[in-house]
C-alpha positions in Angstrom: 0.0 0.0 0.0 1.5 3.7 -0.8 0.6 6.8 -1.2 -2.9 7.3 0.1 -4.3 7.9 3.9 -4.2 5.1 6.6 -7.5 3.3 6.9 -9.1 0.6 8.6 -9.7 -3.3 7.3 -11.6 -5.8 8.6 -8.9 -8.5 10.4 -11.4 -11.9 10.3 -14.7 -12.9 8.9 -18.0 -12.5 10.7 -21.8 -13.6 10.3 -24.7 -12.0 11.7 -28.7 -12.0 11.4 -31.2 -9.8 11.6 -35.3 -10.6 11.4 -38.3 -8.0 11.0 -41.5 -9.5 10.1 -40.7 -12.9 9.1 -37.7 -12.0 6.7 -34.2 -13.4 7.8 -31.1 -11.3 6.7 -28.1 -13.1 7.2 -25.2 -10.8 6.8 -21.2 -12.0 6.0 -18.3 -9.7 6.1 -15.1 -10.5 4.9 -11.5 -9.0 4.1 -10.9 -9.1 0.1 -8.3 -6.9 -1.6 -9.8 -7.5 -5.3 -13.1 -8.0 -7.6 -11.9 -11.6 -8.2 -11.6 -12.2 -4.4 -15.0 -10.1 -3.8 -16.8 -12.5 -6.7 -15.3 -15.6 -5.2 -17.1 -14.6 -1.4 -20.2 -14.1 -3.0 -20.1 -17.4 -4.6 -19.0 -19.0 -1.4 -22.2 -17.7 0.2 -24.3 -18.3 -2.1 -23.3 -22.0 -1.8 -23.5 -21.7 1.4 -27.3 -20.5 1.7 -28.7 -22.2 -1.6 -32.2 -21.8 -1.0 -32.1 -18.2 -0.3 -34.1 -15.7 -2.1 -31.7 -13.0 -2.6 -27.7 -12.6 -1.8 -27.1 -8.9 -2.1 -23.7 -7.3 -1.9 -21.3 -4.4 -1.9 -17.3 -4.5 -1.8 -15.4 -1.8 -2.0 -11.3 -3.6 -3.0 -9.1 -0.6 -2.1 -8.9 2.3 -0.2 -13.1 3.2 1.3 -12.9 6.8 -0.5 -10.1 6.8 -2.9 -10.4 3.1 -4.5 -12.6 3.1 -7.6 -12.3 -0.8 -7.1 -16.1 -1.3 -5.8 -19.1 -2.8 -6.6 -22.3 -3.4 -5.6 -26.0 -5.9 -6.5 -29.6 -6.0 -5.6 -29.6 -9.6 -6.7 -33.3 -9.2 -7.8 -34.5 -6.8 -4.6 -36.2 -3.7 -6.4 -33.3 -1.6 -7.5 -31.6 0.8 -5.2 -32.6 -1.0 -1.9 -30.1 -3.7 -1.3 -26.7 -2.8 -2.6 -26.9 1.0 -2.4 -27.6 1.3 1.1 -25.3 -1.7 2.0 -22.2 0.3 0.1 -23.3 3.4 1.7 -23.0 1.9 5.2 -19.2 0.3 4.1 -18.6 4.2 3.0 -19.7 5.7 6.0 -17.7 3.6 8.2 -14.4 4.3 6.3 -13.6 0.8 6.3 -11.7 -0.3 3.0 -10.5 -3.7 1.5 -14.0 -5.6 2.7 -16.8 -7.2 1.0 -20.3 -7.9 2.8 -23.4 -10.0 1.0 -26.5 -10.2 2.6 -28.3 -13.4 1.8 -32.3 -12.7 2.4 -35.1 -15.7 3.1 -38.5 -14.3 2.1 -40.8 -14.0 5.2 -44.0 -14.1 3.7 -44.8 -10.4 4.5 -43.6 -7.6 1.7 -41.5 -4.7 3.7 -41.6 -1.8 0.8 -38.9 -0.5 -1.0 -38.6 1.9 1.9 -38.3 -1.2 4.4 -36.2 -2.9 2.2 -33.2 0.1 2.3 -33.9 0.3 6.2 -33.5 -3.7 6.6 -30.5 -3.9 4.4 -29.1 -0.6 6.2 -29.6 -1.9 9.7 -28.2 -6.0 9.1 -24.8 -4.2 7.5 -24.8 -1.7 10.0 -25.1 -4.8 12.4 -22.4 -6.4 10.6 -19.7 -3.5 10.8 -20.4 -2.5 14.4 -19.4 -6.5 15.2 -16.7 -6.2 12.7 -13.1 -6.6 14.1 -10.7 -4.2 13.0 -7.0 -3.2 12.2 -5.6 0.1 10.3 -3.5 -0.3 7.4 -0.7 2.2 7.3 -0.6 4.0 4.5 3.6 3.8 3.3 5.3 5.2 0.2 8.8 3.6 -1.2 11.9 5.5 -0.5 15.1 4.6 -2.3 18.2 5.4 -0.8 22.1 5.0 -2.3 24.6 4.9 0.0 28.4 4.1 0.8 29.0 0.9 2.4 30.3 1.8 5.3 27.1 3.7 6.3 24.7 0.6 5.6 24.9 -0.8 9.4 24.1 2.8 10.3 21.5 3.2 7.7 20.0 -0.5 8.6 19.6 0.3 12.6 18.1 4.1 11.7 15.1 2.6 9.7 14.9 -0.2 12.1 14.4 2.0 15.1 11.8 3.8 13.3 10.0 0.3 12.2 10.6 1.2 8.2 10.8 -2.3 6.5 13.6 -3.0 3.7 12.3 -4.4 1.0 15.6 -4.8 -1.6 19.1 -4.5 -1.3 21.3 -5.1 -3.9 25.2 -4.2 -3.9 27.1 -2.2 -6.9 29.3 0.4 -6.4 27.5 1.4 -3.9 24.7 0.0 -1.6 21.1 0.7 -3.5 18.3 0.5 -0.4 14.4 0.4 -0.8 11.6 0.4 1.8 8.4 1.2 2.6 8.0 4.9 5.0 4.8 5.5 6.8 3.3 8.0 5.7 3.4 10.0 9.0 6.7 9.8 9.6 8.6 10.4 6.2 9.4 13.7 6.5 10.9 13.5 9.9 12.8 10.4 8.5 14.0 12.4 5.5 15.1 15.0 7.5 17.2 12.2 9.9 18.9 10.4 7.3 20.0 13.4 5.4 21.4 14.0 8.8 23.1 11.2 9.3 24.4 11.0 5.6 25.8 14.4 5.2 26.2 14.5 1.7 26.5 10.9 1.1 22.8 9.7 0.9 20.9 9.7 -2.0 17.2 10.1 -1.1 14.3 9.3 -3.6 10.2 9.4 -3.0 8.8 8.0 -6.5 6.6 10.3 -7.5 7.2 13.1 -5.2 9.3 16.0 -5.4 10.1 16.1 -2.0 
């Protein structure tokens, strides 16, 4: 993950239910990070709860405001009732990276199109207040070149700051990548240029900073 604002994920998978006059809504809530991931839930549920009328879902694959990766069905409720208000809920709560289906047994008794968005609503809203969570830390690379006898240096600087080296490789001089939090790479630029005085090379992809 780089370059966008921390957020929160869902850390396990969780099943609720919810009944108003008759009609069961059973709602699962998962962590995805992609449409194939989000299709392959769905279909898990769906085998799960065969006889069901409807299985209803949103997902939203990314980031909960930023991510165009997001969908969203009424799986034959009239439109605008299930999925909407089910994606709005996921939206609201700023969680990202999740995917929720709601799979509906008929009652008997019809609940509106009004009572339909309220049931839907309230079973995901269910859902996400039971929901466990974790934040994902937004990071962006850095990539640093530096004289070898600075790497041991370099190596216990980002360690004490918990900045994870993800390549190394060794020419002329040592090339270094990792991933910065977000909150803390300025303060880290300003440390290692610091430290290096003169001799480290400091890229952010992308930035100009």
């Amino acid at each position: 993950m780089s370059e966008h604002r921390s957020y929160n994920i869902p850390t396990d998978s969780i099943s609720i239910e919810y009944e108003i006059k008759r009609s069961r809504f059973i709602a699962d809530v998962a962590h995805i990070t992609s449409k194939q991931e989000a299709m392959a839930f769905i279909q898990q549920v769906r085998n799960h709860y065969p006889d069901a009328r409807h299985h209803c879902w949103a997902y939203i694959a990314g980031h909960p405001v930023e991510s165009i990766e997001r969908g969203m069905s009424d799986d034959g409720e009239p439109q605008g009732t299930a999925g909407k208000p089910m994606l709005n809920v996921l939206q609201h709560k700023k969680v990202g990276e999740i995917i929720i289906v709601i799979s509906r047994y008929f009652g008997g008794i019809k609940l509106g199109a009004g009572g339909l968005v309220r049931a839907y609503s309230h079973a995901s809203q269910l859902a996400m207040d039971a929901l466990p969570l974790k934040q994902l830390i937004a990071t962006t690379t850095i990539n640093l070149t530096l004289p070898f006898n600075m790497e041991n240096s370099v190596r216990h600087l980002l360690e004490k700051h918990n900045v994870s080296i993800t390549n190394c490789d060794y020419q002329q001089q040592v090339f270094m990548q990792a991933e910065v939090a977000n909150n803390i790479k300025k303060d880290l630029k300003d440390v290692l240029t610091n430290l290096g005085r003169g001799k480290i090379t400091i890229i952010f992809p992308k930035e100009s900073e």
